[in-house]
SEFI-582271 format. One record per residue (C-alpha): residue in one letter; residue number from 1; x negated, y negated, z negated. Coordinates in Angstrom, 2 decimals, always signed. Layout:
BEGIN
PT resn resi       u       v       w
PT    A  NUM       X       Y       Z
...
//
This chain:
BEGIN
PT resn resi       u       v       w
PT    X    1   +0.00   +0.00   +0.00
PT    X    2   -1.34   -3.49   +0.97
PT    X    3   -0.91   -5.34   -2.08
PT    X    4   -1.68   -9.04   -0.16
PT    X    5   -2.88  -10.84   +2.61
PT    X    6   -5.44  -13.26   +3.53
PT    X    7   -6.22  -15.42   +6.71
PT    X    8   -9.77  -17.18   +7.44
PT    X    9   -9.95  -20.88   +6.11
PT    X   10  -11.43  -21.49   +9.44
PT    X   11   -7.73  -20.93  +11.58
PT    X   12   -7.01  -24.49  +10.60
PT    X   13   -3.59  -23.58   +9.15
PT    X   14   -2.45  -22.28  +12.78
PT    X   15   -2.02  -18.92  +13.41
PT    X   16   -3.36  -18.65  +17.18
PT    X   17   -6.26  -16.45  +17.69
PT    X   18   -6.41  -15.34  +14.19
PT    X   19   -6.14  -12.11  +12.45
PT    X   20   -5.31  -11.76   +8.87
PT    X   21   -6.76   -8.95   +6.54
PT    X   22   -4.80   -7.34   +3.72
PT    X   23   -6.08   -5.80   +1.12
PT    X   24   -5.08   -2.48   -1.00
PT    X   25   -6.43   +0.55   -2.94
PT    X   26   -9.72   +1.52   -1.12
PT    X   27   -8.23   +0.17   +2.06
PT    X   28   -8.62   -2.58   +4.08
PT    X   29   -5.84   -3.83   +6.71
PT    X   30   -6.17   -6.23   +9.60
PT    X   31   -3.49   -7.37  +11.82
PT    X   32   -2.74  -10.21  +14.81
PT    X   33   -1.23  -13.38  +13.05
PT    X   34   +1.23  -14.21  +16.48
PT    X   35   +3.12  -10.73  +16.36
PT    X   36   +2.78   -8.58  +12.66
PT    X   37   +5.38   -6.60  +13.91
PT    X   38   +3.34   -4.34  +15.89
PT    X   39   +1.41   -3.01  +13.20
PT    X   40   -2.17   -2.69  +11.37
PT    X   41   -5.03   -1.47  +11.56
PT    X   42   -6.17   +0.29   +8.37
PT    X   43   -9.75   +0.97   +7.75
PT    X   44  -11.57   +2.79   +4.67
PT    X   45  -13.59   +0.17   +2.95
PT    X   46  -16.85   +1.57   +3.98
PT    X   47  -15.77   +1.57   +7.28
PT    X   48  -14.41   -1.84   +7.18
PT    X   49  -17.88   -3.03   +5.73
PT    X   50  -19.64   -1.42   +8.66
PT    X   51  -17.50   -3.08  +10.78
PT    X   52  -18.31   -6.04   +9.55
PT    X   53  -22.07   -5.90   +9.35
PT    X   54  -21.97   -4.70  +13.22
PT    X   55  -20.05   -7.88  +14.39
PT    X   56  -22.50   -9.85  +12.58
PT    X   57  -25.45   -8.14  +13.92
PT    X   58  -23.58   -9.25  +17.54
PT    X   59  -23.88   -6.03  +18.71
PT    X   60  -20.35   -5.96  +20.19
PT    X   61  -20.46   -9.62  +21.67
PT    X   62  -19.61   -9.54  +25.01
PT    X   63  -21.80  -10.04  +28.11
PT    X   64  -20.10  -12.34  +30.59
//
């Protein structure tokens, strides 16, 4: 169960282009801010955290 929700303080208040990530027990949630109704993703927190240390490493920026 995702207990609450949480949205970057860098989406200016707006919700376009943003995701928000939920959190619960040993589980984190991420969903698209312009349509919650079509679900979540929801990620282990170990796999969440490796998530987030590979977008920060760039290594899944595209190359245009």
């Amino acid at each position: 169960m995702i207990t609450g929700w949480y949205k970057s303080s860098h989406s200016g208040g707006g919700s376009a282009n943003c995701v928000e990530v939920g959190t619960g027990s040993n589980v984190v949630a991420i969903r698209d801010t312009k349509n919650r109704e079509a679900g979540m993703l929801i990620l282990n927190t170990r796999t969440f955290a490796n998530f987030v240390a590979t977008v920060k490493q760039g290594s899944l920026d595209l190359k245009l």
